[in-house]
N, C-alpha and C positions, 0 to 999 in steps of 0.2 A: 417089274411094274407091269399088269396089264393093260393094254389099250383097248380103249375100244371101239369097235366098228364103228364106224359113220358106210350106212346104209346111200346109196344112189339111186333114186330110182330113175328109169327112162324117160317117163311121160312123164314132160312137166306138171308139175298140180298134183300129182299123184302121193305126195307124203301128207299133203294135209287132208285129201279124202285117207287115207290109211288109218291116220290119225284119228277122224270120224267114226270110221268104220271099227277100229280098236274099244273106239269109246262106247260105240252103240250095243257091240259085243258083250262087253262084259257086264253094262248094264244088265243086258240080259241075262245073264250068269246071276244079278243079283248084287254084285259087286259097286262101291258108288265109286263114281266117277265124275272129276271134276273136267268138264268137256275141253277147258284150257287147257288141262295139262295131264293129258291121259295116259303118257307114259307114267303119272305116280300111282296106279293102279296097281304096280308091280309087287307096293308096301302091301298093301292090301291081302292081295293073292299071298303072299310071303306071310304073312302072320296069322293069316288061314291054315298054311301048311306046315305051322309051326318054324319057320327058318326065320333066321335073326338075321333080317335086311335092314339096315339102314341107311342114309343117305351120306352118299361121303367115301371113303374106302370100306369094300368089303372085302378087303383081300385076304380074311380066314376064312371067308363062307368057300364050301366046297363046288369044283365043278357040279358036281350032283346035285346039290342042290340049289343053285343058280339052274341049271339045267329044268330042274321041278316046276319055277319060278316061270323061266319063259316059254316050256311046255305047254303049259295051264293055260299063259293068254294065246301063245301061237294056237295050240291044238282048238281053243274052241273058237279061234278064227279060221282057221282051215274049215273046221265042219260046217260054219256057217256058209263059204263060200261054196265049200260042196255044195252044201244044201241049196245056195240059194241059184247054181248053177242048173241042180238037175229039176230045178221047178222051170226056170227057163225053158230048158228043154220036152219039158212035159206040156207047156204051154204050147209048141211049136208043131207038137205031135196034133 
């Protein structure tokens, strides 16, 4: 049976701006998002890249493609923060 993560973050407050910040992401991507509940984003992205997600057990969906899934939101949260880091710093110059 898999478990799954339950994530910690340090900074109190900090999962529900992540959450925001998730949301405001993928919006951008195009993607809707229901700002309540923006981990169900994940259906979405998943029937975009063709993988049979559903809610509930997915325990024949492959690592891989699980993998594909939280790629998709990690990766274009990652380039945002890049991005929105090295504008910071362009500002300071």
């Amino acid at each position: 049976m898999a478990r799954r993560r339950k994530r910690h973050y340090v900074v109190p407050g900090a999962e529900q701006a992540m959450q925001e910040f998730k949301a405001e992401v993928m919006k951008n991507e195009g993607y809707t998002v229901d700002a309540s509940r923006p981990d169900d984003v994940k259906y979405e992205v998943a029937g975009k890249l063709g993988i049979p997600l559903k809610q509930g057990d997915n325990g024949d969906l492959t690592t891989e493609s699980a993998g594909h899934i939280g790629g998709k939101i990690g990766g274009s949260m990652v380039r945002e923060m890049i991005r929105l880091a090295q504008e910071g710093l362009a500002r300071k110059q």
